[in-house]
C-alpha positions as CSV (number, residue, x, y, z in Angstrom):
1,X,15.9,8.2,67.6
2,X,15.4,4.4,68.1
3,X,18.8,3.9,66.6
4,X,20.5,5.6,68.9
5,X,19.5,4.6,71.9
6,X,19.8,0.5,70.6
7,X,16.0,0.2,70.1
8,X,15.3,-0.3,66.6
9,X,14.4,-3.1,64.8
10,X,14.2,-4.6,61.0
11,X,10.6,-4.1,60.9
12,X,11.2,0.0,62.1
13,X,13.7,0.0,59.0
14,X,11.4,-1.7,56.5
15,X,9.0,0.5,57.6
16,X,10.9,3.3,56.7
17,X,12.0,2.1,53.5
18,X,15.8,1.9,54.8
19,X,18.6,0.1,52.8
20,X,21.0,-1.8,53.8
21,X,23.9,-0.8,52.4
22,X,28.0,-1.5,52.4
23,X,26.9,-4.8,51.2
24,X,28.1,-4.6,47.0
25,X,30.8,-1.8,46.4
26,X,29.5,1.8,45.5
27,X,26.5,1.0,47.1
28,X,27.5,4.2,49.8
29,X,28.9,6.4,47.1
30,X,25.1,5.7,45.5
31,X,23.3,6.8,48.4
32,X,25.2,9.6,48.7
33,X,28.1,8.8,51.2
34,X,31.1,10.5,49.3
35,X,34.1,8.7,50.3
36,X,35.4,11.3,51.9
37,X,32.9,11.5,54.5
38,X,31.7,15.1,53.1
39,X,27.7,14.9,52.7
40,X,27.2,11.2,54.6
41,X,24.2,12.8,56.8
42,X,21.7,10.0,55.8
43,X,23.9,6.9,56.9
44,X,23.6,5.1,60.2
45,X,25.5,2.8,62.2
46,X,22.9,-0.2,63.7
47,X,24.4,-2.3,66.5
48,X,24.2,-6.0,66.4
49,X,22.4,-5.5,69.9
50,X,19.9,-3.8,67.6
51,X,19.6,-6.0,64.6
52,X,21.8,-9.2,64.3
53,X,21.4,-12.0,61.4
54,X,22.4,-10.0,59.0
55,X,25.6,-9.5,57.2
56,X,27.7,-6.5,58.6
57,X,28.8,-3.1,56.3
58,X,31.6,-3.4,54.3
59,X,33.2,-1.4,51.6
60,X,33.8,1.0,53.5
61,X,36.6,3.7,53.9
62,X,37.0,4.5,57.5
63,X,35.8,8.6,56.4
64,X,32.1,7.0,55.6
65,X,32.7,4.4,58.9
66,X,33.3,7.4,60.9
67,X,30.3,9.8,59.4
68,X,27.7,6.7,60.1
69,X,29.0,6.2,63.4
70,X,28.4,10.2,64.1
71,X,25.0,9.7,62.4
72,X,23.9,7.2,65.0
73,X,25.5,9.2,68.3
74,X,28.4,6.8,68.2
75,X,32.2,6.7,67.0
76,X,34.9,4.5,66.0
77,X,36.4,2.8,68.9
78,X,39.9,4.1,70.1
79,X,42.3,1.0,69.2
80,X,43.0,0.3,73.0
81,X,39.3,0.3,73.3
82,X,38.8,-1.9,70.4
83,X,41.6,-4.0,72.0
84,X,40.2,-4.4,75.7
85,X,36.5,-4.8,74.4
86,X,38.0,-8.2,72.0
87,X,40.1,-9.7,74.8
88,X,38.7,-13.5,75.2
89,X,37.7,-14.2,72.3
90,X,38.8,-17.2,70.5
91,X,40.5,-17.3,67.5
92,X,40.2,-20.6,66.3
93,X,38.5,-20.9,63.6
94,X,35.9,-23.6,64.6
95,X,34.7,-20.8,66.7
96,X,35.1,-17.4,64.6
97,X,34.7,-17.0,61.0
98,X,38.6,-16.6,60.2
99,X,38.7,-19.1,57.0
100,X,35.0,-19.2,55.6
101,X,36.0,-17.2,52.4
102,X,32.8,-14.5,52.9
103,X,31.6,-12.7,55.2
104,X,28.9,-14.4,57.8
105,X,25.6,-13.2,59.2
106,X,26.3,-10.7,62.5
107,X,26.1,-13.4,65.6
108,X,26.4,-16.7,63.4
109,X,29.4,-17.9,65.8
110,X,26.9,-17.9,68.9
111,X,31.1,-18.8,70.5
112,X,32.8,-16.0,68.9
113,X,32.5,-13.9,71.9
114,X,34.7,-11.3,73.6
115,X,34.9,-11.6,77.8
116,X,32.3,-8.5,77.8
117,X,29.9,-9.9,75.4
118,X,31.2,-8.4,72.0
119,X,31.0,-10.5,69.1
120,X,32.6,-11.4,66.2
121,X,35.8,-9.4,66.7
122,X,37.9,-11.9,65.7
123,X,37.4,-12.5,62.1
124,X,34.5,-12.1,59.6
125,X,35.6,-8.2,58.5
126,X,38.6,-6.4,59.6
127,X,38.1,-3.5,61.3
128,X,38.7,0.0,61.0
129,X,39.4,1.9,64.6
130,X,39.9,5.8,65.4
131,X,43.8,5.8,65.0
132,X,45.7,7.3,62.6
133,X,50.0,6.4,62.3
134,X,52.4,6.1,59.3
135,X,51.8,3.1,56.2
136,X,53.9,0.4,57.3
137,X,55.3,-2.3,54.6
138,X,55.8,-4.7,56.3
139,X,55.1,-7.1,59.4
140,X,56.9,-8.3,62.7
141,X,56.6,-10.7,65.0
142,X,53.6,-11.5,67.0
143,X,53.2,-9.6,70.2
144,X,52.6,-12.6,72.0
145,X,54.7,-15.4,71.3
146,X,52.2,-18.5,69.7
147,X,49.4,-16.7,68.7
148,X,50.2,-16.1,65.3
149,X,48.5,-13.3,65.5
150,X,49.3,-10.2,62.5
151,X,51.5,-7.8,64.0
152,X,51.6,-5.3,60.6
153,X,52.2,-2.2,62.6
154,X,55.7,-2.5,64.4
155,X,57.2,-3.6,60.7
156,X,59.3,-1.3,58.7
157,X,57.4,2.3,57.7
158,X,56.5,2.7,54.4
159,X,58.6,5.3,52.1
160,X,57.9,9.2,52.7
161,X,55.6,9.2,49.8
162,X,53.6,6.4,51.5
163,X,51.3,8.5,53.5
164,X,49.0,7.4,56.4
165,X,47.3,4.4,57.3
166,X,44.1,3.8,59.8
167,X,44.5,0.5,61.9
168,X,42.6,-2.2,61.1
169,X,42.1,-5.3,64.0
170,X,40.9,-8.5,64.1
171,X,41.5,-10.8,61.1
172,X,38.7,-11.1,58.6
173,X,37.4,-14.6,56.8
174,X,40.1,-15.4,53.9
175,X,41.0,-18.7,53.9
176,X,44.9,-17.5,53.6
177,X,45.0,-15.7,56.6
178,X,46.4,-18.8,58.6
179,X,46.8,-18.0,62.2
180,X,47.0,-14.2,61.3
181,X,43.1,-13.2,62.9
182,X,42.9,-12.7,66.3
183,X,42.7,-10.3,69.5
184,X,46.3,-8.9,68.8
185,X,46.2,-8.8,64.9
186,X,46.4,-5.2,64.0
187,X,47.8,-3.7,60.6
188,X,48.8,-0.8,59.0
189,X,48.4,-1.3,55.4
190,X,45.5,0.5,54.5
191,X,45.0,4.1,53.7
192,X,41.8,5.2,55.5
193,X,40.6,7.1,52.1
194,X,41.9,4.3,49.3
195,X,38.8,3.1,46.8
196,X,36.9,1.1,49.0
197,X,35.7,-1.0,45.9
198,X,37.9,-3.7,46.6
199,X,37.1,-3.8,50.8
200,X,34.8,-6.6,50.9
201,X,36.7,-7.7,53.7
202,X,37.2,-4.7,55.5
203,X,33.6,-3.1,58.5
204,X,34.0,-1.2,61.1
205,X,32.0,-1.0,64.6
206,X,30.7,1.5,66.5
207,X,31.1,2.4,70.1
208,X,29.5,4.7,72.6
């Protein structure tokens, strides 16, 4: 399958008659992607290597992320793979989309570029990884003095009742994140199965 080994383009998905979806919320629960994951057989993960100029999937929980990675032969990267894929890339906003207020076309920020070649892990969406730990409330200190960036996983856990979060890196593009995007923002606020209605600002990416 051309989408699995990085070879398919728009005009192979036109062709098809394949939607685009995570772009309005629902739009995954309407196709049949439960939010659980359960049933998610006819959802795939497309790389930006593939097809880029388009905006990326959102509204998302990281169950349907994690089925439309497994659809395409992929999988949500590990957060210390997320983390050593990102390192280099800026996080100043002139060159990643960290204030825009929506979400940008994949590749728009030609500068937004990891030291391997990834782009546009800084900003635009937030992104879910494979790990799993306890809700935290609250947020500490950067892990690196003058970056700024979030550091929402070392805060205070949540309650018992609070549950489980999946981590989320990167930053995404509201204009009142400040400093907070970057290559060491990481939180744990999120419950990887809450009503991804309102996760316009939350994608995911795929890795091999």
């Amino acid at each position: 399958m051309k989408i699995k080994d990085g070879t398919v383009t728009m005009a192979d998905l036109t062709a098809a008659g394949a939607p685009q979806l995570g772009l309005v919320p629902n739009d995954l629960i309407n196709h049949g992607c439960a939010i659980t994951g359960n049933d998610c057989t006819n959802v795939f993960a497309v790389s930006i290597e593939s097809i880029e100029g388009v905006k990326p999937a959102a509204y998302i929980t990281w169950f349907q992320a994690a089925a439309a990675a497994r659809n395409a032969g992929k999988r949500l990267p590990t957060n210390a793979e997320w983390q050593a894929a990102a390192l280099g890339t800026p996080d100043d906003g002139a060159f990643c989309n960290t204030t825009g207020g929506l979400a940008m076309n994949t590749g728009s920020h030609s500068q937004c570029v990891s030291d391997v070649g990834a782009f546009d892990m800084v900003g635009n969406l937030w992104e879910w990884v494979a790990d799993w730990v306890p809700l935290t409330t609250k947020c500490a200190g950067e892990l690196f003095s003058g970056t700024g960036d979030y550091n929402c996983l070392a805060g205070d856990p949540g309650p018992l009742s609070g549950g489980t979060a999946a981590l989320l890196r990167g930053g995404g593009f509201s204009p009142s994140q400040g400093s907070g995007p970057g290559v060491f923002a990481v939180t744990a606020f999120v419950s990887p199965s809450t009503d991804p209605s309102s996760f316009g600002h939350i994608g995911f990416r795929a890795a091999r």
